[in-house]
C-alpha positions as CSV (number, residue, x, y, z in Angstrom):
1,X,44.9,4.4,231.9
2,X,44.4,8.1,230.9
3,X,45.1,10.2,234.0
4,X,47.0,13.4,234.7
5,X,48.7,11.7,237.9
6,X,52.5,10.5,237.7
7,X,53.0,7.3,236.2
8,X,55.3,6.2,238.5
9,X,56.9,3.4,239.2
10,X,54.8,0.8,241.2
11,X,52.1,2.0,238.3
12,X,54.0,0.4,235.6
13,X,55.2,-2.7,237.9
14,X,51.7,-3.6,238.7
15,X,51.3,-3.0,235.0
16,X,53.9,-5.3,233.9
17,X,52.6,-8.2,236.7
18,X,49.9,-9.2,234.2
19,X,52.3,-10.2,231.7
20,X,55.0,-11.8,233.3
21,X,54.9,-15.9,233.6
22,X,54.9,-17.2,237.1
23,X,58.2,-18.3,236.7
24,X,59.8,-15.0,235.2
25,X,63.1,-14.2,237.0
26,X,64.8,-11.5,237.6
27,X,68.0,-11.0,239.3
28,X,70.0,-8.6,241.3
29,X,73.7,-7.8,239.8
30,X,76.3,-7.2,242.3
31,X,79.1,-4.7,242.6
32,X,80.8,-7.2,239.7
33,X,78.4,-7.3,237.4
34,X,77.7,-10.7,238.2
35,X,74.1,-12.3,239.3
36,X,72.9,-12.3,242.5
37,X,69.8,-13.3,244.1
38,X,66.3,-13.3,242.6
39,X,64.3,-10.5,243.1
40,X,60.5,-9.8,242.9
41,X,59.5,-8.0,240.0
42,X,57.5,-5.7,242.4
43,X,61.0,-5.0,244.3
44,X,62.7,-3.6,241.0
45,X,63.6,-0.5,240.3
46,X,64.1,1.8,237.5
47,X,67.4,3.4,236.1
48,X,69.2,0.2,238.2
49,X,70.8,-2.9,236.5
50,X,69.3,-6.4,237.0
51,X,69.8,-9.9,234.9
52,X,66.8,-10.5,233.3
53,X,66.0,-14.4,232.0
54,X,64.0,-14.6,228.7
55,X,60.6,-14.7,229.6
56,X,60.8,-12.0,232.2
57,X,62.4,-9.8,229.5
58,X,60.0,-10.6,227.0
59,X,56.8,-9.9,229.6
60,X,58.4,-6.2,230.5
61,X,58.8,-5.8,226.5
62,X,55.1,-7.3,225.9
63,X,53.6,-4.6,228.8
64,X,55.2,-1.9,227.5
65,X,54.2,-2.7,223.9
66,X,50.6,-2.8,225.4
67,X,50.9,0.2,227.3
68,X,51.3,2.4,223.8
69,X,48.2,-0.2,222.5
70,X,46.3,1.8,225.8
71,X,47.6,5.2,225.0
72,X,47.0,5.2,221.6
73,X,49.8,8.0,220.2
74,X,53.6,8.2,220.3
75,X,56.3,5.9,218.8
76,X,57.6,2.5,219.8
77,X,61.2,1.1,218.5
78,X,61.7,-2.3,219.2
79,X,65.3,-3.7,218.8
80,X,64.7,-8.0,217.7
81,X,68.1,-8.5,217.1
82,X,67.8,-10.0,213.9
83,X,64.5,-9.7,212.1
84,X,64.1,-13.2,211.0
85,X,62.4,-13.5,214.7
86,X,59.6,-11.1,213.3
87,X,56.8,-13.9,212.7
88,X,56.1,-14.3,216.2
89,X,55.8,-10.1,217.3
90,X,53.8,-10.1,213.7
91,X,50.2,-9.2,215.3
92,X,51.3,-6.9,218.3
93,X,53.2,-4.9,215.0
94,X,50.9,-4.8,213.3
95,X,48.3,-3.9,215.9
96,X,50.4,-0.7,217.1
97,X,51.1,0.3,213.5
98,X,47.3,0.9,213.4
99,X,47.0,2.9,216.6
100,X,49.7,4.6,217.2
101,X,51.8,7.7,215.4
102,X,54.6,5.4,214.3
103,X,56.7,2.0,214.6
104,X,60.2,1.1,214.5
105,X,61.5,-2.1,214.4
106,X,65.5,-2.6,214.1
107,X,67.8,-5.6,213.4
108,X,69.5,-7.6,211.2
109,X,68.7,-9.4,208.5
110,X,66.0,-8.8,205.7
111,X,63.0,-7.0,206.5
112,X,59.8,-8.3,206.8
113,X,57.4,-8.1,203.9
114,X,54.0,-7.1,203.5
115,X,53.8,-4.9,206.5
116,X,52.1,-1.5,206.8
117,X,52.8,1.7,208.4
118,X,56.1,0.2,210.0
119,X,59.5,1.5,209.5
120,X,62.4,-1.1,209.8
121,X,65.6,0.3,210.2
122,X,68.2,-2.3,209.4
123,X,71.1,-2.9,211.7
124,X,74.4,-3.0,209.0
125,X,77.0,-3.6,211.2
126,X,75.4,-5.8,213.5
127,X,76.1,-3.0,216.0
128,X,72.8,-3.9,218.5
129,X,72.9,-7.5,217.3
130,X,73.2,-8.3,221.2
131,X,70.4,-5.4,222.4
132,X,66.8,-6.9,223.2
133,X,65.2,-3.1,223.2
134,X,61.8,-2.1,223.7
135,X,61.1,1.5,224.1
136,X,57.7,4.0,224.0
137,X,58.0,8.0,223.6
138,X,54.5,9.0,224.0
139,X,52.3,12.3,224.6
140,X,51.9,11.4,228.4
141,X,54.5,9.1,229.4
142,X,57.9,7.3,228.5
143,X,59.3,4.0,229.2
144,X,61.9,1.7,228.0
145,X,63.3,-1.4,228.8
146,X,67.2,-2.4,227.3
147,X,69.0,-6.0,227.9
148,X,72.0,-6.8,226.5
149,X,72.1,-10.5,225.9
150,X,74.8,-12.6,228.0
151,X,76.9,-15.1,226.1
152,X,75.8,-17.6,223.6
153,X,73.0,-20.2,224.6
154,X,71.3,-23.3,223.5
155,X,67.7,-21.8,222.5
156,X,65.7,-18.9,223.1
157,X,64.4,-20.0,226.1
158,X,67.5,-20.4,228.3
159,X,68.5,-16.4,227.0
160,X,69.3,-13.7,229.6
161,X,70.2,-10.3,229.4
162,X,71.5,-7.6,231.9
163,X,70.0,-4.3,231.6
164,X,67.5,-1.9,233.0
165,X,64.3,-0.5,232.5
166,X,63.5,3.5,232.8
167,X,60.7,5.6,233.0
168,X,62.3,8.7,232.1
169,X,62.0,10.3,228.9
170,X,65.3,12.1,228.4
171,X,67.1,8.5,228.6
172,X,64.6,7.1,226.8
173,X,65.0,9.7,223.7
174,X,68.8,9.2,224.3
175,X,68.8,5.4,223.7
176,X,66.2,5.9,220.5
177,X,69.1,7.9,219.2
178,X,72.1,5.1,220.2
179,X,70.0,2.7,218.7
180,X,69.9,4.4,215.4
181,X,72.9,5.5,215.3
182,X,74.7,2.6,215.7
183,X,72.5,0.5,213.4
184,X,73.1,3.5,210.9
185,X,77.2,2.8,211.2
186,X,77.4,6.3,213.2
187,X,78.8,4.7,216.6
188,X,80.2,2.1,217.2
189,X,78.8,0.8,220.4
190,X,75.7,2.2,222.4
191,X,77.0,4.8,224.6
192,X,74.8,5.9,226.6
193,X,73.9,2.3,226.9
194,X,77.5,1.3,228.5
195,X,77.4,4.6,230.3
196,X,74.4,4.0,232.4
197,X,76.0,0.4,233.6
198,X,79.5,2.2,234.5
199,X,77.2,4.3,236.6
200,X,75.2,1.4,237.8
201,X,78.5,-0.7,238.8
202,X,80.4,2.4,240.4
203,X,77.1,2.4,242.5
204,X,77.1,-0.8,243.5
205,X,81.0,-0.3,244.6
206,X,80.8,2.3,247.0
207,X,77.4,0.6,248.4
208,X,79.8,-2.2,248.8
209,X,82.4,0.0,250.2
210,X,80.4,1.7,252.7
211,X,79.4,-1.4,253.9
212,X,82.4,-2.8,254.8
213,X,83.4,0.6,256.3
214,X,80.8,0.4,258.8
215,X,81.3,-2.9,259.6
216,X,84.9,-1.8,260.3
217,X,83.7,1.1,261.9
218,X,81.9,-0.7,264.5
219,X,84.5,-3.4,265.2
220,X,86.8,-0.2,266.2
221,X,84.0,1.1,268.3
222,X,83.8,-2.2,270.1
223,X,87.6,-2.6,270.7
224,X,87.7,0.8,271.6
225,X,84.8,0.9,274.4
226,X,86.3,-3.2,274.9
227,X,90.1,-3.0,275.0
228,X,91.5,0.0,275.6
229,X,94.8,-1.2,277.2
230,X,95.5,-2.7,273.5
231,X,93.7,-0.3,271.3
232,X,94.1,3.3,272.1
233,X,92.2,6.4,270.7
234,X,95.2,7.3,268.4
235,X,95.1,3.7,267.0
236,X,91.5,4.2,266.3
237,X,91.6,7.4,265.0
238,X,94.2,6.5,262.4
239,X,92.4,3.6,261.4
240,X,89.3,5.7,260.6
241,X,91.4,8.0,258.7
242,X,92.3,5.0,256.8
243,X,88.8,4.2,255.7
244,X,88.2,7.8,254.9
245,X,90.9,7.6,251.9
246,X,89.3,5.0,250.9
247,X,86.3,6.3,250.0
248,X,87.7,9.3,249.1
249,X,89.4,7.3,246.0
250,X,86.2,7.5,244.7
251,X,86.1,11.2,243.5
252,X,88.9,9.6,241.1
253,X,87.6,6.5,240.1
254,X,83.6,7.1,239.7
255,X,84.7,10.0,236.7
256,X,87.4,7.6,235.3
257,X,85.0,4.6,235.1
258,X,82.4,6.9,233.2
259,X,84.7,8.8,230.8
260,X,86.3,5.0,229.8
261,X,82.7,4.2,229.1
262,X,81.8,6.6,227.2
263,X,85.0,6.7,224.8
264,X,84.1,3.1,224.1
């Protein structure tokens, strides 16, 4: 794995393929936040907002734990949500605590005993109860994947979580520091967490509302070349000033949605 070239993004997809179930989903979110279709994990990409079901989440979390196992240095902070899940992480832990520089695990709940060279911070206000997080800071490369669980659910199994994974390091460092902070009782939500998907959905709004621009666009186009003793070049011209403001609203509203995000 050692190499001076990029780690980029298809090189941690095709890392993450061996991990994943067959059946792993993954879906698209749309300019509501809401679930879309299912998209191939080799069609993600990084810094964007899907829905992630359990066992997709957990294979991205199990890669990148492995991918610090092949590096050998840096940190990893995983976020378990409540520590009484430890058992079944107990031998990757365990494993990275003796090859790596250090370990982090956060949630609730009592810590686990009789393990070595780990640090457990403990989440006291429940803060990142919702958070699945794991995340690697090492010598060469950084990555991080974040869900926040949706809803409440029968079992483990039928979980899901929207989030997003990342490969770059200043975001990366950013969430290690939400994540402690909050479990810590110093914020009171992850902000950089909820600022990221304000970004994501504003993105996802104006994709929207290009769309439907064009497509207005070229039904003005067609009346124009099609019908000009009902639809005149002034009509049509006022009518694409029309769509201009539109998007124009969003020099307001993209600032707006990120400053209510971060005052959260």
């Amino acid at each position: 794995m050692a190499s001076k070239r990029p780690f980029s993004n298809r090189d941690f997809l095709d890392w993450v393929r061996d991990y994943l179930p067959t059946d792993a989903t993954v879906h698209e979110t749309g300019a509501d936040g809401h679930a879309r279709a299912a998209v191939s994990h080799q069609e993600l990409n990084p810094n964007t907002f899907y829905l992630f079901e359990a066992d997709a989440l957990d294979g991205f979390c199990h890669a990148i734990a492995e991918l610090a196992l092949e590096e050998a240095n840096g940190t990893v902070l995983a976020a378990l949500q409540d520590c009484g899940d430890f058992e079944q992480y107990r031998e990757c832990v365990v494993q990275l605590a003796s090859t790596i520089d250090r370990v982090e695990l956060l949630g609730t709940g009592r810590a686990p005993a009789n393990v070595r060279r780990v640090t457990f911070i403990k989440d006291t206000r429940g803060t990142c109860r919702s958070f699945r997080v794991v995340l690697y800071e090492g010598r060469r490369l950084q990555v991080m994947l974040a869900g926040r669980e949706l809803g409440s659910s029968s079992g483990a199994a039928s979980k899901s979580f929207v989030g997003l994974y990342t490969l770059d390091g200043k975001l990366v460092k950013h969430l290690h520091a939400d994540l402690v902070d909050a479990a810590q009782g110093r914020a009171s939500v992850l902000r950089e967490f909820m600022r990221l998907q304000a970004i994501d959905l504003a993105a996802k709004q104006i994709q929207q509302e290009f769309l439907r621009e064009k497509e207005a666009l070229n039904q003005a186009m067609h009346r124009l070349q099609f019908d000009p003793a009902n639809y005149r070049p002034a009509q049509f011209a006022l009518d694409l000033e029309k769509g201009l403001s539109r998007l124009q609203e969003w020099k307001r509203r993209l600032p707006e949605l990120v400053a209510r995000a971060e005052a959260t």
